[in-house]
N, CA, C and O atoms as a GROMACS GRO file, in nm:
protein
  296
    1UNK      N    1   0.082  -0.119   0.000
    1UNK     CA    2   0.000   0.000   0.000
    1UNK      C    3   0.087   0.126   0.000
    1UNK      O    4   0.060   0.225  -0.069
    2UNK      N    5   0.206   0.116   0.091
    2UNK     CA    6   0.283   0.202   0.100
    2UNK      C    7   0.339   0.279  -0.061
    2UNK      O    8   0.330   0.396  -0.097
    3UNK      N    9   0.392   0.170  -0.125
    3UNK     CA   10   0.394   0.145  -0.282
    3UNK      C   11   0.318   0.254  -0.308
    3UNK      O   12   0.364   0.364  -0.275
    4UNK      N   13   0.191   0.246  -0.372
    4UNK     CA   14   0.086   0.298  -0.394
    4UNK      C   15   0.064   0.435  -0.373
    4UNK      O   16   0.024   0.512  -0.460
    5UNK      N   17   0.092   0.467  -0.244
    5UNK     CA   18   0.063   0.580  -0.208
    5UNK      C   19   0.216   0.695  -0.233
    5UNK      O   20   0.214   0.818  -0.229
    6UNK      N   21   0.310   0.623  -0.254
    6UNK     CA   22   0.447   0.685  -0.336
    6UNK      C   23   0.399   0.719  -0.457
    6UNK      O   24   0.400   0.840  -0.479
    7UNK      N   25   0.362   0.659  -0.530
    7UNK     CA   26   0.366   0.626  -0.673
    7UNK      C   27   0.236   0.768  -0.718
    7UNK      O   28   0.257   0.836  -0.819
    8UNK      N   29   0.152   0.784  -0.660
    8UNK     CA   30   0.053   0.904  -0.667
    8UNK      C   31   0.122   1.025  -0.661
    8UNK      O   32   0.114   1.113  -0.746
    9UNK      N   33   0.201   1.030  -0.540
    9UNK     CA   34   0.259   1.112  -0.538
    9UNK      C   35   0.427   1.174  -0.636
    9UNK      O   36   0.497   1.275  -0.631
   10UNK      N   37   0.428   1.084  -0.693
   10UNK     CA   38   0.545   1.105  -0.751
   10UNK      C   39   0.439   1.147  -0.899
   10UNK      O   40   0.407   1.260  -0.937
   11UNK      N   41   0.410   1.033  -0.949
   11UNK     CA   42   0.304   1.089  -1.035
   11UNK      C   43   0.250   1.235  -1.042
   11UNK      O   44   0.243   1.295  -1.149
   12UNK      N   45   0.218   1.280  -0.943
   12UNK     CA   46   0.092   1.450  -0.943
   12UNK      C   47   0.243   1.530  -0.912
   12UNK      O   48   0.252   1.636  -0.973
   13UNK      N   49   0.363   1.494  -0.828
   13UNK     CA   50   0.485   1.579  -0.836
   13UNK      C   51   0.561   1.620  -0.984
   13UNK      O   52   0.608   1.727  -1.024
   14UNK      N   53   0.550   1.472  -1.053
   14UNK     CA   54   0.645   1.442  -1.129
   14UNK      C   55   0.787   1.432  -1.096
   14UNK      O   56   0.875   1.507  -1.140
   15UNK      N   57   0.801   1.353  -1.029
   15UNK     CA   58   0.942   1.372  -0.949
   15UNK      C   59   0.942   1.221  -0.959
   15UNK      O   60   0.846   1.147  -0.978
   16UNK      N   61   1.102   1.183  -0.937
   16UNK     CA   62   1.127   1.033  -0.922
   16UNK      C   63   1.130   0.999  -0.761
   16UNK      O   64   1.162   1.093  -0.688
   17UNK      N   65   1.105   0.898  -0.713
   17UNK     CA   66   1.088   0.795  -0.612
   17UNK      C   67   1.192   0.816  -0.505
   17UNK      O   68   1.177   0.804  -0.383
   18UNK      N   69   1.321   0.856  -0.585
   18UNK     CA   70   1.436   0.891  -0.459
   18UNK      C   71   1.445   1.060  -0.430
   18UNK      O   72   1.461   1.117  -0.322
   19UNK      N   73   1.435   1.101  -0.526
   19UNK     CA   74   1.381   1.260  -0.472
   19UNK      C   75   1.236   1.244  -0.386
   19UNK      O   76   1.229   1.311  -0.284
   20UNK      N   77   1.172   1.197  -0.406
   20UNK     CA   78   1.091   1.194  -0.293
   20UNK      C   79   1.114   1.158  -0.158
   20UNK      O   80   1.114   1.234  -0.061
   21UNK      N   81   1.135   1.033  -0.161
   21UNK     CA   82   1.254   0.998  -0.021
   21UNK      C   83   1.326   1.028   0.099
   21UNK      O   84   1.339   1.009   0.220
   22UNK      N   85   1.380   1.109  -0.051
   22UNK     CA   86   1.479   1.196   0.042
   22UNK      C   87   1.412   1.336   0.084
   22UNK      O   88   1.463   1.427   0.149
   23UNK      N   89   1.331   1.331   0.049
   23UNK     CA   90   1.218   1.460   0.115
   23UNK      C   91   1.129   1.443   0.147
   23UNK      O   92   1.028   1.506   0.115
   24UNK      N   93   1.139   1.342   0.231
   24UNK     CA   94   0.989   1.250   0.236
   24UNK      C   95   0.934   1.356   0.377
   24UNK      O   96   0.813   1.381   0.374
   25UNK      N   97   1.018   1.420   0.501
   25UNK     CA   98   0.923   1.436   0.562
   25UNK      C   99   0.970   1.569   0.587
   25UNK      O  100   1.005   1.615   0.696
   26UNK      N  101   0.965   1.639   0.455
   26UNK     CA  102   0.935   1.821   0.428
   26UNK      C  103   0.859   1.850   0.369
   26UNK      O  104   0.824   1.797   0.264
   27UNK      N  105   0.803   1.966   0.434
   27UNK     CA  106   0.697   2.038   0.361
   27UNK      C  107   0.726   2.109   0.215
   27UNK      O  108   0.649   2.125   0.120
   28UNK      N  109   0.833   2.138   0.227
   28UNK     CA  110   0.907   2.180   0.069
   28UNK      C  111   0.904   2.105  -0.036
   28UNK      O  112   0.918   2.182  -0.131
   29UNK      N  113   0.894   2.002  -0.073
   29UNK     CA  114   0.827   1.898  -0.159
   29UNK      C  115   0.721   1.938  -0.250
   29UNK      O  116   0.717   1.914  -0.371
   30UNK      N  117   0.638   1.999  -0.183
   30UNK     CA  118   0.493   2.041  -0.262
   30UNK      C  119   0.446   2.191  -0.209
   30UNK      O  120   0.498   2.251  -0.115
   31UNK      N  121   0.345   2.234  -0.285
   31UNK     CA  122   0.318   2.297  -0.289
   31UNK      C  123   0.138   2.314  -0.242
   31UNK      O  124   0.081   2.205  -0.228
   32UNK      N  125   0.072   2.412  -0.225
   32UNK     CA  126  -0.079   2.343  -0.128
   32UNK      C  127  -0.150   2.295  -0.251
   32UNK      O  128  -0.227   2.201  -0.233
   33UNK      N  129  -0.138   2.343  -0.373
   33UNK     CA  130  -0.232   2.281  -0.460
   33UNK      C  131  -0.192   2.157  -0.513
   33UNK      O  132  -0.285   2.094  -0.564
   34UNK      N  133  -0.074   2.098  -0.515
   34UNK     CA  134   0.000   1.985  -0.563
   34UNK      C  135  -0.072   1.932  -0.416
   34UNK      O  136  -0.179   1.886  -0.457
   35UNK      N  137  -0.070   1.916  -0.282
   35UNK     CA  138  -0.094   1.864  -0.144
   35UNK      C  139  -0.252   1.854  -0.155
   35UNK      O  140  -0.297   1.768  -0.079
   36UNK      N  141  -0.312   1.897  -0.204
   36UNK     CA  142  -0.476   1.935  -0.211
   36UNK      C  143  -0.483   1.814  -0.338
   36UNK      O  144  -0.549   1.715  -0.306
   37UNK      N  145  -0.436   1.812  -0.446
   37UNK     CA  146  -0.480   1.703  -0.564
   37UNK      C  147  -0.434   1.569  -0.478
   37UNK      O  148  -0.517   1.479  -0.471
   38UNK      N  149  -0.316   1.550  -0.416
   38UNK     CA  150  -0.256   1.449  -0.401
   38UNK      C  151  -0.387   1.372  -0.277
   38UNK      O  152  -0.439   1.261  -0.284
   39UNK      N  153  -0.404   1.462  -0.192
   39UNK     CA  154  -0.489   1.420  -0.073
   39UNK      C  155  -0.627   1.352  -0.139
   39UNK      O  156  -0.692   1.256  -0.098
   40UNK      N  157  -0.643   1.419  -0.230
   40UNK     CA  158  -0.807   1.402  -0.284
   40UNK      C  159  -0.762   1.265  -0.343
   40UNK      O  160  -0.789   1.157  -0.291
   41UNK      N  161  -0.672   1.286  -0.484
   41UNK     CA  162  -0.621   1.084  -0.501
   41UNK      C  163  -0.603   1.023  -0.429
   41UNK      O  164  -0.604   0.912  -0.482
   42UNK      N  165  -0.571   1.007  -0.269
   42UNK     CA  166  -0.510   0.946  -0.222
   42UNK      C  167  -0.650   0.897  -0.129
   42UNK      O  168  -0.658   0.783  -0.083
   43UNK      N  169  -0.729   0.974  -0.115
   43UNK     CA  170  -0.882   0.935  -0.053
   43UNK      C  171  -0.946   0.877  -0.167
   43UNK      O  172  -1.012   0.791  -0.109
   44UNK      N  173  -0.967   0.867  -0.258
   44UNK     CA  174  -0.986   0.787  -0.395
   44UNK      C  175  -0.938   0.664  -0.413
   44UNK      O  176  -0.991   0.554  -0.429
   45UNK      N  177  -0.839   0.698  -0.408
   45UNK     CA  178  -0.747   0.552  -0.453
   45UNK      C  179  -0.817   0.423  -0.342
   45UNK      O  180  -0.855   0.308  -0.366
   46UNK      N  181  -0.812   0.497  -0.224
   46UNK     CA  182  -0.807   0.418  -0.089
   46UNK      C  183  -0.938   0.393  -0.053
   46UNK      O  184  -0.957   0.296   0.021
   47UNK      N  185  -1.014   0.447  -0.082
   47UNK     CA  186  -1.180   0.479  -0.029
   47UNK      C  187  -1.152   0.544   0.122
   47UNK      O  188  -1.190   0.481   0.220
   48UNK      N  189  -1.089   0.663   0.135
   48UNK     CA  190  -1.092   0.692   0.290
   48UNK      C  191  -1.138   0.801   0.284
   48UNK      O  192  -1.161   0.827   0.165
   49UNK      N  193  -1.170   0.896   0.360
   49UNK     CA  194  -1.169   1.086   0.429
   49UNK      C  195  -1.116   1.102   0.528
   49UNK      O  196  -1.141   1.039   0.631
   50UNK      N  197  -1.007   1.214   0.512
   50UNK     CA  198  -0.993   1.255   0.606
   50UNK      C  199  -1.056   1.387   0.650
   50UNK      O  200  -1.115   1.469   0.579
   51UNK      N  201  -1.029   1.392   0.809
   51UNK     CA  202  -1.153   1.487   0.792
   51UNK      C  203  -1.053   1.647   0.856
   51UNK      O  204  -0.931   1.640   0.872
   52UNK      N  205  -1.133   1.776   0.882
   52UNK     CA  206  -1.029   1.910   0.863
   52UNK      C  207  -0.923   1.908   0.953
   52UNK      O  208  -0.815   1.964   0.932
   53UNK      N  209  -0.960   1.829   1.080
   53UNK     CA  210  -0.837   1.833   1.199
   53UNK      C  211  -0.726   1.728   1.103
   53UNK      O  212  -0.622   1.777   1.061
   54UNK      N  213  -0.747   1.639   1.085
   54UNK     CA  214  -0.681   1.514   1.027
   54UNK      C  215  -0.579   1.608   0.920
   54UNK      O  216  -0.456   1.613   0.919
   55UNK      N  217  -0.656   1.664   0.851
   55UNK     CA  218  -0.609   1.741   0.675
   55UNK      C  219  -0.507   1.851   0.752
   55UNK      O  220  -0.390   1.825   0.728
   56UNK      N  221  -0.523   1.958   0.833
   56UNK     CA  222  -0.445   2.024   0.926
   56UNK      C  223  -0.285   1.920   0.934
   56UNK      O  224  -0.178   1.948   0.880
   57UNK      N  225  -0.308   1.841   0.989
   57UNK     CA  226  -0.166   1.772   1.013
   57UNK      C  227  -0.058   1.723   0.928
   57UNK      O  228   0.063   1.725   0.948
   58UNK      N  229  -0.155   1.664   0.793
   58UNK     CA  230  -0.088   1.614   0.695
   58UNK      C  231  -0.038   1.773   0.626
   58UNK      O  232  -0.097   1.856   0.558
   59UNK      N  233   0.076   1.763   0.673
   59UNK     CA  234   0.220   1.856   0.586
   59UNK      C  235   0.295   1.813   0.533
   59UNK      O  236   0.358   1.904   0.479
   60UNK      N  237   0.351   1.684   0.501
   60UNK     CA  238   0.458   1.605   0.486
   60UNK      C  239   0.423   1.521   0.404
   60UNK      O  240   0.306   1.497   0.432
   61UNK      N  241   0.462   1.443   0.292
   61UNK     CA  242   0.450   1.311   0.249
   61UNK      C  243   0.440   1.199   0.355
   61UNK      O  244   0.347   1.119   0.369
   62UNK      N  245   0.572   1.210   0.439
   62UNK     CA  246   0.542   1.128   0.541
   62UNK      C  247   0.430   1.140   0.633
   62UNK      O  248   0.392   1.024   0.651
   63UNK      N  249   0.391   1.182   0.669
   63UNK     CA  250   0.276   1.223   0.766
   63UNK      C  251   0.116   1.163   0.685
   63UNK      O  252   0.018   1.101   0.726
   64UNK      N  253   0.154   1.215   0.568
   64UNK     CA  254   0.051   1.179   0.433
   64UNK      C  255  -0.028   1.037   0.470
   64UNK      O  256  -0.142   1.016   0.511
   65UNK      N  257   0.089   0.946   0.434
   65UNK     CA  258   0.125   0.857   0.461
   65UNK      C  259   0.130   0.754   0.507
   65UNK      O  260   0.102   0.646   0.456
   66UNK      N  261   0.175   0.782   0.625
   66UNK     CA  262   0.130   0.709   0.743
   66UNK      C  263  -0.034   0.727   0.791
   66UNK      O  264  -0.098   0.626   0.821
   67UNK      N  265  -0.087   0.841   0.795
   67UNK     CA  266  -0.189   0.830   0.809
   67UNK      C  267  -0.302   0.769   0.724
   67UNK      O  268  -0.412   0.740   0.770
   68UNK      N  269  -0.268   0.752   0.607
   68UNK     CA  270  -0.297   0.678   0.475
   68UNK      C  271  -0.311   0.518   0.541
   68UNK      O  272  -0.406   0.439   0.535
   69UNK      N  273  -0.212   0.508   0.589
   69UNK     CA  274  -0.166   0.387   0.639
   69UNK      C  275  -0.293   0.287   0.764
   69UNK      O  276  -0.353   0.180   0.761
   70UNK      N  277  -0.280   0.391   0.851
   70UNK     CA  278  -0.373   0.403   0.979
   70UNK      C  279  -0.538   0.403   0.918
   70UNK      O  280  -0.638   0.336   0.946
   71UNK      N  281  -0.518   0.482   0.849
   71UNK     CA  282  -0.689   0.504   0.833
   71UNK      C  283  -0.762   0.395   0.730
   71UNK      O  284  -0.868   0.337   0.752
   72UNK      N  285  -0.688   0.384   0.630
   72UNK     CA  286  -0.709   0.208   0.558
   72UNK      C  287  -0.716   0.136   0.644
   72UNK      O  288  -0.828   0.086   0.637
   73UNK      N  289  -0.642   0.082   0.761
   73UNK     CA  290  -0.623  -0.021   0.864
   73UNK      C  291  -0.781  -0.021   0.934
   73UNK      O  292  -0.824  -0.120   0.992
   74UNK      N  293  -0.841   0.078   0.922
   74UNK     CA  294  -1.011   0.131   1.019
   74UNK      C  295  -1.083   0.033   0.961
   74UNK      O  296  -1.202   0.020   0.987
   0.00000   0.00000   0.00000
């Protein structure tokens, strides 16, 4: 799943897999409208919502992410 949820994001970045990586848990990576498409695929892809406190936190790919992670697991 983890997979998956890289691969969106590299996709809507256009960036390769190790530049991501290695910026996996900065906010400098994206930008809010690149972070806004990615969130919306990533609740798509997954069948999840997050909801405004949740969306607040996610700054990071990593953070993204993991919570991606957690909330599939529900």
């Amino acid at each position: 799943m983890k997979d998956s949820i890289i691969e969106i994001m590299t996709d809507i970045l256009k960036i390769e897999q190790d530049e991501l990586l290695e910026n996996f848990d900065s906010r400098e990576i994206w930008d809010s409208l690149l972070r806004v498409e990615i969130l919306f695929a990533v609740e798509e892809e997954f069948d999840i919502q997050f909801d405004e406190e949740e969306l607040a936190e996610l700054v990071t790919p990593q953070k993204l992410c993991e919570a991606t992670l957690r909330k599939a697991e529900e």
